[in-house]
C-alpha positions as CSV (number, residue, x, y, z in Angstrom):
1,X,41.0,-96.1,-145.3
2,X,39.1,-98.1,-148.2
3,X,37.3,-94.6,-149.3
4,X,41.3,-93.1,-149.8
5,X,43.0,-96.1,-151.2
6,X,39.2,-96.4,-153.9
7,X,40.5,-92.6,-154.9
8,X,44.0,-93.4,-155.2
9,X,43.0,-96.1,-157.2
10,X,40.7,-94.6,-159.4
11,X,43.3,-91.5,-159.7
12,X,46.3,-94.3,-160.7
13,X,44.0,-95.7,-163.3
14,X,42.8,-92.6,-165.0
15,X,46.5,-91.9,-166.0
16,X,46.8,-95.3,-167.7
17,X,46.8,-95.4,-171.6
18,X,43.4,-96.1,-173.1
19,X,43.1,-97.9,-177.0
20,X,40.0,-97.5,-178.4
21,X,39.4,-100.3,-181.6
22,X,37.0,-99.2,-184.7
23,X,34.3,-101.4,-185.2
24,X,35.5,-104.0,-187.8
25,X,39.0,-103.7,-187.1
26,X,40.7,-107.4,-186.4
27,X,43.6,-106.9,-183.8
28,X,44.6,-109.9,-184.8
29,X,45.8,-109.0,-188.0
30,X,48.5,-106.3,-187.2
31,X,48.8,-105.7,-191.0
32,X,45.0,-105.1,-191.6
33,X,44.5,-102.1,-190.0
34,X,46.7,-98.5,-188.8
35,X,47.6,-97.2,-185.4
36,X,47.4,-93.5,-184.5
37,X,48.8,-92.4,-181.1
38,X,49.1,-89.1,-179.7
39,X,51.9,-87.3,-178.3
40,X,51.4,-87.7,-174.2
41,X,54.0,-87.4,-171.4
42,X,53.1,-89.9,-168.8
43,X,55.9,-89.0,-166.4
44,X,53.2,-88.7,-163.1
45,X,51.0,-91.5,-162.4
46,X,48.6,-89.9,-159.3
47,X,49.0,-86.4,-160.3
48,X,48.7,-87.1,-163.9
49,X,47.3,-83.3,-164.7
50,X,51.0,-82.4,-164.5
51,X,51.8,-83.8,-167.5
52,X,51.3,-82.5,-171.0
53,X,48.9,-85.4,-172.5
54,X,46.7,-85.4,-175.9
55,X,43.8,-87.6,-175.6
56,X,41.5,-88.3,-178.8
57,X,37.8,-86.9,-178.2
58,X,36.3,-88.4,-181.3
59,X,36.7,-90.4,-184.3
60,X,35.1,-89.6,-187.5
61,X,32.1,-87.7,-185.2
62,X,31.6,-90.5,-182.8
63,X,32.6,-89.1,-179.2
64,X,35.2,-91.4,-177.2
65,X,34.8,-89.5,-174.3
66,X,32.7,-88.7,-172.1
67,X,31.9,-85.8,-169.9
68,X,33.7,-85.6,-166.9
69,X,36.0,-88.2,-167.4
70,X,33.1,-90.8,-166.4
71,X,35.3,-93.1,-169.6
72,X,39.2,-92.0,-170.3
73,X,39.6,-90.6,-173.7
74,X,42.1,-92.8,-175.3
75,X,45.5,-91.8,-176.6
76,X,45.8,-94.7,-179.1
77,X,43.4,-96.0,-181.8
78,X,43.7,-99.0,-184.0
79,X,41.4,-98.2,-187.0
80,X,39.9,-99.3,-190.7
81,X,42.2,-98.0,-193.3
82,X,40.8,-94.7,-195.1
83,X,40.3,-91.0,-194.2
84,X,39.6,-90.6,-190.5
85,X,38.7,-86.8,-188.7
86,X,40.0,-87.2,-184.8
87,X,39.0,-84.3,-182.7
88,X,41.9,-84.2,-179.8
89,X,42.4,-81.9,-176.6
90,X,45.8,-81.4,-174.9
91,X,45.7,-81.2,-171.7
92,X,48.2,-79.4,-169.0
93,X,47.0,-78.7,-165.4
94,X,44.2,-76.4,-165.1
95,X,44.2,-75.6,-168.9
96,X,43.1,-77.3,-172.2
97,X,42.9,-76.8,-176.0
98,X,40.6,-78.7,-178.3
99,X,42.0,-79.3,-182.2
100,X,41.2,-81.5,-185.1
101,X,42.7,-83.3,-187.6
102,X,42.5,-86.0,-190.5
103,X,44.6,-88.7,-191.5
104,X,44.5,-90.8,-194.8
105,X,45.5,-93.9,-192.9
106,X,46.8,-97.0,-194.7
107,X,47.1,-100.7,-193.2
108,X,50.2,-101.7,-191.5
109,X,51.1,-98.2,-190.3
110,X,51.8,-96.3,-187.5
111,X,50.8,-92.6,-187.0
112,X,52.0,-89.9,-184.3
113,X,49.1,-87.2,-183.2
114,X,51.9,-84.6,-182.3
115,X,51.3,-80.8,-180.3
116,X,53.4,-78.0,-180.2
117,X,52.9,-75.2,-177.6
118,X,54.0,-71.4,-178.2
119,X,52.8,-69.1,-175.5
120,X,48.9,-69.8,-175.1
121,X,48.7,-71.5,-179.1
122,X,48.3,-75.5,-179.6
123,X,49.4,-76.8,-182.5
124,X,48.1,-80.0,-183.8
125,X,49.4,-82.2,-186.7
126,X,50.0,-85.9,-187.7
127,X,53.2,-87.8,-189.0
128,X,53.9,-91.0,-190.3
129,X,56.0,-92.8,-187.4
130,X,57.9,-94.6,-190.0
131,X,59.2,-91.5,-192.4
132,X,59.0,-88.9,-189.9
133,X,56.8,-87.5,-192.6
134,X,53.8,-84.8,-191.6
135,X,50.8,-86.2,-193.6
136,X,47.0,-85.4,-193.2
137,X,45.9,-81.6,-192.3
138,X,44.1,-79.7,-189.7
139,X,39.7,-80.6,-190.0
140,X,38.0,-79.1,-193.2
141,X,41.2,-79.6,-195.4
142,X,40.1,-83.6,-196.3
143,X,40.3,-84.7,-199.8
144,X,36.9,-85.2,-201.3
């Protein structure tokens, strides 16, 4: 009985959101740095791979996750102000699709990580949750 209610557990809590903070961000100060969420359903919390979800796999090169879901990837990050690369996967059942985009992310705001799905195609791209606005591109397209 302890060994199925330890899985259910476990299963319950891999479902749950995850923030990861940049080092030298000060939660503190909500005006000091941005927030960048991703676009996740979280309709199931046991059978979680029934939802669409979009967790974030790095940030600026430093991997997040790590294999086999040993740590959640997050699907929130509060981070430094500046431009940021963040390598996401969306994930649906038994199937996945990696993507990667960049963000010139300014104090005080909040960003959306949004997906669209046509057919077998992922779509990644970011907007400003404030004006709605798409900013940022798809990996390689930074400003140097």
């Amino acid at each position: 009985m302890k060994k199925i209610f330890g899985a259910v557990l476990i299963l319950g809590l891999s479902g749950c959101a995850s923030t990861h903070v940049q080092k030298g961000v000060d939660v503190t100060k909500e005006s000091s740095f941005a927030v960048i969420k991703t676009e996740t359903e979280k309709e199931h919390t046991l059978l979680t791979g029934l939802d669409q979800r979009v967790v974030i796999k790095s940030l600026n090169g430093e991997m997040l996750a790590l294999p086999g879901n040993i740590s959640p990837a997050p699907d929130v990050l509060n981070v430094n102000k500046g431009v940021h690369t963040i390598e996401v996967q969306y994930r649906h059942k038994n199937t996945f699709a990696n993507g990667c985009v960049w963000v010139d992310a300014k104090a005080g705001s909040s960003y959306l990580i949004r997906r669209k799905v046509v057919d077998y195609a992922v779509t990644f791209w970011i907007e400003n949750t404030d004006t709605n606005e798409v900013v940022g591109g798809i990996c390689g397209t930074e400003p140097k």
